[in-house]
C-alpha positions in Angstrom: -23.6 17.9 -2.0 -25.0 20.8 0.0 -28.0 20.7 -1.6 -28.5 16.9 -1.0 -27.6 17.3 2.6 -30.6 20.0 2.8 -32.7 17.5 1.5 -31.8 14.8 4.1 -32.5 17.2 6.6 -35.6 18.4 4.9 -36.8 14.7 5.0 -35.8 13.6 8.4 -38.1 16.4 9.7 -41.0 14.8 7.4 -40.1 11.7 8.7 -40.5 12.8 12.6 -43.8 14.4 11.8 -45.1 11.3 9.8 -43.5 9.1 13.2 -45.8 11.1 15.4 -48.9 10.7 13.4 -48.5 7.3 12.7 -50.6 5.6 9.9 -53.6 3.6 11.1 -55.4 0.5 8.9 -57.7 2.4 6.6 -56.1 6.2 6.5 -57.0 7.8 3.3 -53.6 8.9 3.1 -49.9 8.2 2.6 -46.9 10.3 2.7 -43.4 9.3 1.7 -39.9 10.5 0.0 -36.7 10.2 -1.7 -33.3 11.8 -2.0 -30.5 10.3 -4.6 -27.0 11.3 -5.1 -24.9 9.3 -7.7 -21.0 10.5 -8.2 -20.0 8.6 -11.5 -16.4 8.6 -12.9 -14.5 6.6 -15.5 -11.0 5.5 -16.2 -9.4 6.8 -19.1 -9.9 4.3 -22.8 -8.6 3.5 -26.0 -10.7 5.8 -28.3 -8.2 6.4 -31.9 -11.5 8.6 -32.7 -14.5 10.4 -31.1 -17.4 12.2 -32.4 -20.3 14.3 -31.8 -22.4 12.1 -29.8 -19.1 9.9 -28.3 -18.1 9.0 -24.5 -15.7 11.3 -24.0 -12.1 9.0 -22.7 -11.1 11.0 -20.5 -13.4 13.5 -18.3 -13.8 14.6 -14.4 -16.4 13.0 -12.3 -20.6 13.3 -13.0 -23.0 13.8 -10.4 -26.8 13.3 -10.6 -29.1 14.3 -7.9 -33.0 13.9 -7.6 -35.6 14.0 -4.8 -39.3 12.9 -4.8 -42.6 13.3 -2.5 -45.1 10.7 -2.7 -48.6 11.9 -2.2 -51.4 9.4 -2.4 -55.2 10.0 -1.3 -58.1 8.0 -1.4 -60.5 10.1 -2.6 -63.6 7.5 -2.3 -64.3 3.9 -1.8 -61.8 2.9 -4.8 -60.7 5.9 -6.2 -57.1 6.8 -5.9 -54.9 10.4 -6.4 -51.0 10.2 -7.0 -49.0 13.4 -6.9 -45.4 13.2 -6.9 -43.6 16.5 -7.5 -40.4 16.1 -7.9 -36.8 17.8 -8.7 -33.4 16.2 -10.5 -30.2 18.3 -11.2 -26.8 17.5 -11.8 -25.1 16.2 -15.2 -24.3 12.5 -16.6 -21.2 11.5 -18.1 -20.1 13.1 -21.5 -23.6 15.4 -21.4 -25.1 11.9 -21.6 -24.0 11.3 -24.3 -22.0 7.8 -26.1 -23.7 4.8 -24.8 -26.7 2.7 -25.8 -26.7 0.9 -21.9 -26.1 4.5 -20.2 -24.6 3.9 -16.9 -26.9 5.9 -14.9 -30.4 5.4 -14.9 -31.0 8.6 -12.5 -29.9 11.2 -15.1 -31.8 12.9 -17.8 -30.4 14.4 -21.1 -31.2 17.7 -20.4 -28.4 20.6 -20.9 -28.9 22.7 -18.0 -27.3 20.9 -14.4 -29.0 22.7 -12.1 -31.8 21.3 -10.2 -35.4 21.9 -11.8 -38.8 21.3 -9.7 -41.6 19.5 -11.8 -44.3 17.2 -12.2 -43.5 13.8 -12.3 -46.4 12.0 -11.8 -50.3 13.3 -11.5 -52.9 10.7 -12.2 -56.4 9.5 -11.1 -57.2 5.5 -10.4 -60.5 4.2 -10.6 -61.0 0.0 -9.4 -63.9 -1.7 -10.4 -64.2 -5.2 -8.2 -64.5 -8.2 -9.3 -64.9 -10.5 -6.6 -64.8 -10.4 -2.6 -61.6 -11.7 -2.3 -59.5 -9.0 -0.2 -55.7 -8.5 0.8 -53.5 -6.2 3.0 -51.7 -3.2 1.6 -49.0 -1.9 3.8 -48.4 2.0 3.9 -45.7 2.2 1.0 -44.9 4.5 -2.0 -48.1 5.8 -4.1 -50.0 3.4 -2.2 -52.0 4.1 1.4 -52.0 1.4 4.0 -55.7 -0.8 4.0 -57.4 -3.4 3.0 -58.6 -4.0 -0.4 -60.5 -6.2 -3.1 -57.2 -7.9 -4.3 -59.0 -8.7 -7.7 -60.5 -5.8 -9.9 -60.3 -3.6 -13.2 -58.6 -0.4 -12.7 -58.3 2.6 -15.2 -55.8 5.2 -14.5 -55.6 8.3 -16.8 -53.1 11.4 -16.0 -49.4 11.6 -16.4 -46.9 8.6 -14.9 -43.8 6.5 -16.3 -45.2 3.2 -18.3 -42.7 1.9 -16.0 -44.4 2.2 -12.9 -46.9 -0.3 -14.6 -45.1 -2.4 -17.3 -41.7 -4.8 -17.1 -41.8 -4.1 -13.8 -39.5 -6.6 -12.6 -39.1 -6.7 -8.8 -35.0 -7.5 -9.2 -34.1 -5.1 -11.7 -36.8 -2.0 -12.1 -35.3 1.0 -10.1 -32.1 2.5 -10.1 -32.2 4.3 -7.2 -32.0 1.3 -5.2 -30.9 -1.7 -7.6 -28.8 -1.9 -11.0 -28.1 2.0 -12.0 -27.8 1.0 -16.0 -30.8 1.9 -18.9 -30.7 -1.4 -20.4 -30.6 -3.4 -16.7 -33.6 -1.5 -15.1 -35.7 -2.3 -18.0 -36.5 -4.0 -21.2 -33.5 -2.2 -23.6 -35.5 -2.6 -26.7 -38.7 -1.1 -25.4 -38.7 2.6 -26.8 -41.6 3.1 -23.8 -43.2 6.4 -24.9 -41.5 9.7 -22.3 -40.1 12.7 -22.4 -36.8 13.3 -21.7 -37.6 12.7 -18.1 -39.0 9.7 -18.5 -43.0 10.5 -18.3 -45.6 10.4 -20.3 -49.5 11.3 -20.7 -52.0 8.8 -21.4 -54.0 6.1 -19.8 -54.0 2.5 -18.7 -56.0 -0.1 -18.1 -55.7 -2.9 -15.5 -57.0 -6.9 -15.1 -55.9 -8.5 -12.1 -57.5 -11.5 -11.2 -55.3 -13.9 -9.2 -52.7 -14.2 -10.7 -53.3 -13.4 -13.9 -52.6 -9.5 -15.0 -53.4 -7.9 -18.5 -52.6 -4.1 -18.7 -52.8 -1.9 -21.7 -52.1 1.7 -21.9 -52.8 4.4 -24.8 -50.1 7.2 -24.2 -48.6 10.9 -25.9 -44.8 10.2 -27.1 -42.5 13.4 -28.0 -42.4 15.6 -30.5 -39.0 15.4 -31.1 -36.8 12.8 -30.4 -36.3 12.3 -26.7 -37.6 15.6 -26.4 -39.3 17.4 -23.1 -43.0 17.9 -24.9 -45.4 15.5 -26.1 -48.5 15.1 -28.5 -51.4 12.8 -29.5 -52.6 12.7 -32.7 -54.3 9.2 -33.8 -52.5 6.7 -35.7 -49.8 9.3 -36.5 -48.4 10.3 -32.9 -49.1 7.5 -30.1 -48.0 4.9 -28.0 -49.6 1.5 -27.8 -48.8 -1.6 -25.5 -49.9 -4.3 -24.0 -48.4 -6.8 -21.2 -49.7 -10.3 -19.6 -48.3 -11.0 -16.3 -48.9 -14.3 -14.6 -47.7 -14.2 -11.1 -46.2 -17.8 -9.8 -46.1 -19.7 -13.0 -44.3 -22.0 -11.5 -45.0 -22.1 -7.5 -42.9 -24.6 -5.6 -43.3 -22.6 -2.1 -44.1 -19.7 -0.5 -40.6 -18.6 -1.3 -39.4 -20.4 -4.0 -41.5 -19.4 -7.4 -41.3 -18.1 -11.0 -43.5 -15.2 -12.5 -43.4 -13.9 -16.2 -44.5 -11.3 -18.7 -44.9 -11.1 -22.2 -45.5 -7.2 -23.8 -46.0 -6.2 -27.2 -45.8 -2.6 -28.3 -46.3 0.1 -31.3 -45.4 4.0 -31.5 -46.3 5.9 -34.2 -44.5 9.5 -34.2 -43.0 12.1 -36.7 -40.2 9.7 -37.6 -37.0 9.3 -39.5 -36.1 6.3 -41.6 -32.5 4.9 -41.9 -32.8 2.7 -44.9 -33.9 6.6 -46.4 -31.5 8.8 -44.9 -28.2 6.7 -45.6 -29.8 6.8 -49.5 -30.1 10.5 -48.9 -26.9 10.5 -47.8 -25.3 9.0 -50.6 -27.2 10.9 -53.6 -25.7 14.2 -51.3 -22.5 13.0 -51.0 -22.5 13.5 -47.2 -23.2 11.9 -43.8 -27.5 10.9 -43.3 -28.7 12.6 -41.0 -32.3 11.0 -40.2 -34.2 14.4 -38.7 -34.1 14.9 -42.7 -36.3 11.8 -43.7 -39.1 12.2 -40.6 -42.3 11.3 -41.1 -45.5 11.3 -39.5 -47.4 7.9 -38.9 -44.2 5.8 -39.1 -43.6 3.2 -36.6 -41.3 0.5 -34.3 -42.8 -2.1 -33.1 -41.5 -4.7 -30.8 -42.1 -7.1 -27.9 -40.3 -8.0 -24.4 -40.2 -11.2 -22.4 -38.7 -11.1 -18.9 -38.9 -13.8 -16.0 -38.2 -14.0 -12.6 -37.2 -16.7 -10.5 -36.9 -16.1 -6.7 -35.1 -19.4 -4.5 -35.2 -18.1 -0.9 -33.0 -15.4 -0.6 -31.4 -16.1 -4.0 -33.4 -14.0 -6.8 -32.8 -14.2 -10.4 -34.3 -12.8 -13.6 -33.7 -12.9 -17.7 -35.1 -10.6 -19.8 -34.9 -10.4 -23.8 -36.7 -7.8 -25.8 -36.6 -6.9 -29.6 -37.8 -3.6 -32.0 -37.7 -4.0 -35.6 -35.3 -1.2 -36.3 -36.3 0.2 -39.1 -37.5 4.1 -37.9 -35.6 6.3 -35.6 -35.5 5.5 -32.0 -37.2 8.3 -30.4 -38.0 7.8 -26.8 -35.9 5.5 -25.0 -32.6 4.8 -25.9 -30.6 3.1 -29.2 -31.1 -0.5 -28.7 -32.6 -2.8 -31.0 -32.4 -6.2 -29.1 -31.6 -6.6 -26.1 -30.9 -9.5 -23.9 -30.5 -9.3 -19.8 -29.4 -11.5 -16.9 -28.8 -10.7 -13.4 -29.4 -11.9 -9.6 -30.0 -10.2 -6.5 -28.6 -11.5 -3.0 -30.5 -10.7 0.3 -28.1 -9.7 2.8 -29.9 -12.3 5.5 -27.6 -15.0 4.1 -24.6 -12.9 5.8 -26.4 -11.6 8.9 -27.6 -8.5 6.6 -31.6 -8.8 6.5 -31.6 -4.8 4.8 -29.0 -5.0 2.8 -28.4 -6.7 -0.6 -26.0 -7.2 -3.7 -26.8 -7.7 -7.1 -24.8 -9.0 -10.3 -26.1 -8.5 -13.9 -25.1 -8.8 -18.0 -26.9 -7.3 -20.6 -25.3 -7.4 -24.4 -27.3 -4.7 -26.6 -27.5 -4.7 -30.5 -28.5 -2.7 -33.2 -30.8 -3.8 -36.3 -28.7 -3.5 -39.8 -30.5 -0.4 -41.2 -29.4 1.1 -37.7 -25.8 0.3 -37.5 -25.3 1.2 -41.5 -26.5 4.7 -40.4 -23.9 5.1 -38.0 -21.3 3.3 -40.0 -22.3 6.0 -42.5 -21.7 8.6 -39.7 -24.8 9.3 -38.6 -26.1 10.4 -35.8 -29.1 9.2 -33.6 -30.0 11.4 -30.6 -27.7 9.4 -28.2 -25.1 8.0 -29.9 -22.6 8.3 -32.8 -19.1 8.3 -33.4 -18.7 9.3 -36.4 -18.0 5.7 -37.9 -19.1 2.3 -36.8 -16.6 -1.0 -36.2 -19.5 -2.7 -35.1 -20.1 -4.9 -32.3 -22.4 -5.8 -29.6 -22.6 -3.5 -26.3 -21.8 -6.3 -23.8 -21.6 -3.7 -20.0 -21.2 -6.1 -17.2 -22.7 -4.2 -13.3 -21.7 -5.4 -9.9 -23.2 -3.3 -7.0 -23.3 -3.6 -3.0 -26.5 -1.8 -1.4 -25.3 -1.2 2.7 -28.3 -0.3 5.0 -26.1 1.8 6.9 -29.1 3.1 9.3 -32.7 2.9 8.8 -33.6 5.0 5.8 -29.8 5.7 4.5 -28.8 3.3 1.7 -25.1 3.4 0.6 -24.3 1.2 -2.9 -20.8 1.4 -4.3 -21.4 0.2 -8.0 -19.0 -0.8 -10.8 -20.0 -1.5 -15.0 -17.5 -2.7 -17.2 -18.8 -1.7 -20.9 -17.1 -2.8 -23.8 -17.8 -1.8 -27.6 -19.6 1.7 -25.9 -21.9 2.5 -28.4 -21.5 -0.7 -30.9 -17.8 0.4 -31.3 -15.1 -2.0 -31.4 -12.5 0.7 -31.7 -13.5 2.2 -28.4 -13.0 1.0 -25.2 -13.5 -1.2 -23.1 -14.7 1.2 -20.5 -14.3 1.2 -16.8 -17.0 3.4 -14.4 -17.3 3.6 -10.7 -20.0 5.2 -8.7 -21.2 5.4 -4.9 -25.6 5.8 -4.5 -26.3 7.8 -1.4 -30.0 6.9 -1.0 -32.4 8.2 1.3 -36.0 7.4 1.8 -39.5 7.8 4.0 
């Protein structure tokens, strides 16, 4: 806590600067930041059995904390510079560790709980116009306040999350300021290519015309299973996908109109194979265990589909996305299909134009060779319990985001998760949290 209330200091200083050096129409810079606290805590649960990789029932409260500059500079006429450095500390519930749909989606499995400094993003953009049509950009984060050519090609090359480019749904895409679980701020059954942190190293390439979008992206994935390094080697080690986006599918008004996205992907890493390791397991007489059956060149495919429909001040969205679930999961998180459904309330329907509340289901499940691994007693990177009662993750969020002043964001959230980790002998599990966000 003292270290976040440093922080706020830290960035209401920035923010009087920035206030008296206010950003004119065509600056070739932009400046901004964040600070995030979560507390999380949950009741004790019915668990007759726990293993390595289990929610703990019963444990104290688990705090995350991370904080992030947002340096962007137009180098030339349409070349772009992003450089976020950024720090995250603190420690998720159970060492992150036990379910599929983790309940925070600002914590990292990484052992050590102290804050770290590093490099979140760092990446060169280069437009290419292609017509005369231009629009307004306001001064916001990673972008610089001007006006533009509002239809181009764009290639980006550097390190970034795929995130920040693909299924980037604007009601359910950011945990630090709307749904706080994996498989809400997100397509569940993506494994998107990152490190542990959640970035990779690659490049993308952008079509926006209108309102049609087509982005592709060739991108590093880990070396190890949700691991902190990365590689590239071709058609053995890589990330592939593709998305098309087309902006008011269905345009009624101004403010009542659909958009949706389609994205198909492949990685190809060092991988395990369940099918193989529960064989293994057998002929052994023990538990798989799938780092034994990795691979180079193996694969997981899969696609996503998400939509969003916005009615005034009413917002709504579905997602589903599916992997084939034959390899190990190795970026991500353990979901095989996924299938999501939320809305998000603006706070002007109750005299609240800043603040907002948001309600969302997502039930996650796992393909057959997955779940007879586990039954087995295997392990994956995130989950395990040692045995498998299978049945669908069904986790339930409710959250309340209060603009207490004009860059402090309080949101007291609850998830309700039942069968945590496909388990129907654990659980249901009941988690609180309260987001202290700050930005500039």
């Amino acid at each position: 806590m003292k270290s976040f209330i440093k922080i706020l200091f830290l960035l209401a200083s920035a923010e009087i600067a920035i206030a008296q050096d206010s950003l004119p129409t065509g600056k070739r810079y932009s400046i901004h930041a964040q600070a995030t606290l979560i507390p999380q805590y949950h009741f004790n649960f019915h668990a007759p059995y726990t293993g390595n990789n289990s929610l703990l029932p019963s444990e104290p409260v688990a705090t995350s904390f991370t904080t992030t500059f947002f340096f962007a500079y137009k180098a030339f006429k349409n070349t772009y510079i992003i450089f976020n450095p950024e720090a995250a500390g603190g420690k998720g519930l159970s060492k992150t560790l036990g379910v599929a749909g983790f309940p925070n989606g600002e914590i990292y499995r990484v052992g050590d709980p102290a804050p770290h400094p590093f490099i979140a993003r760092l990446y060169v953009e280069q437009q290419f116009p292609l017509s005369d049509r231009k629009e307004a950009i306001d001064d916001d984060i990673n972008q610089i306040k001007e006006t533009k050519h509002a239809d181009y090609i764009s290639v980006i090359a550097g390190k970034f999350s795929l995130a920040d480019f693909f299924d980037a749904s604007e009601i359910s895409n950011d945990p630090r300021t709307q749904f706080l679980n994996w498989s809400l701020m997100g397509s569940g059954a993506w494994d998107y290519p990152a490190n542990t942190r959640g970035y990779t190293m690659g490049s993308v390439l952008q079509f926006i015309y209108h309102d049609f979008h087509i982005r592709t992206a060739l991108t590093t994935v880990p070396i190890e299973a949700n691991g902190p390094d990365l590689e590239f080697k071709w058609n053995n080690a890589m990330g592939v996908v593709i998305e098309f986006e087309k902006k008011n599918l269905l345009h009624f008004s101004e403010t009542v109109y659909t958009c949706a996205s389609l994205g198909l992907y492949l990685n190809k890493a060092n991988m395990g194979n369940y099918d193989l390791s529960v064989k293994q397991g057998i002929q052994l007489n023990k538990a798989p265990d799938i780092t034994a059956t990795r691979e180079y060149a193996r694969d997981k495919k899969g696609w996503y589909i998400s939509i969003d429909n916005h009615f005034n001040k009413i917002h709504h969205y579905i997602n589903y996305s599916r992997n084939d679930g034959q390899n190990e999961t190795w970026a991500f998180t353990e979901i095989d299909r996924s299938f999501a459904t939320g809305l998000h309330i603006d706070g002007d329907i109750w005299k609240r134009k800043n603040d907002h509340l948001g309600i969302a289901f997502v039930a996650n499940g796992l393909s057959d060779p997955h779940k007879n691994y586990l039954a087995a007693g295997g392990y994956g990177f995130l989950i395990g319990d040692g045995k498998l009662n299978y049945g669908s993750e069904q986790i339930a969020e409710i959250y309340y985001s209060w603009n207490v002043i004009k860059k402090l964001f309080i949101s007291p959230d609850y998830q309700l998760i039942t069968h945590p980790a496909y388990n129907k002998d654990r659980g249901p599990v009941h988690i609180l949290a309260l987001r202290l966000h700050y930005e500039l």
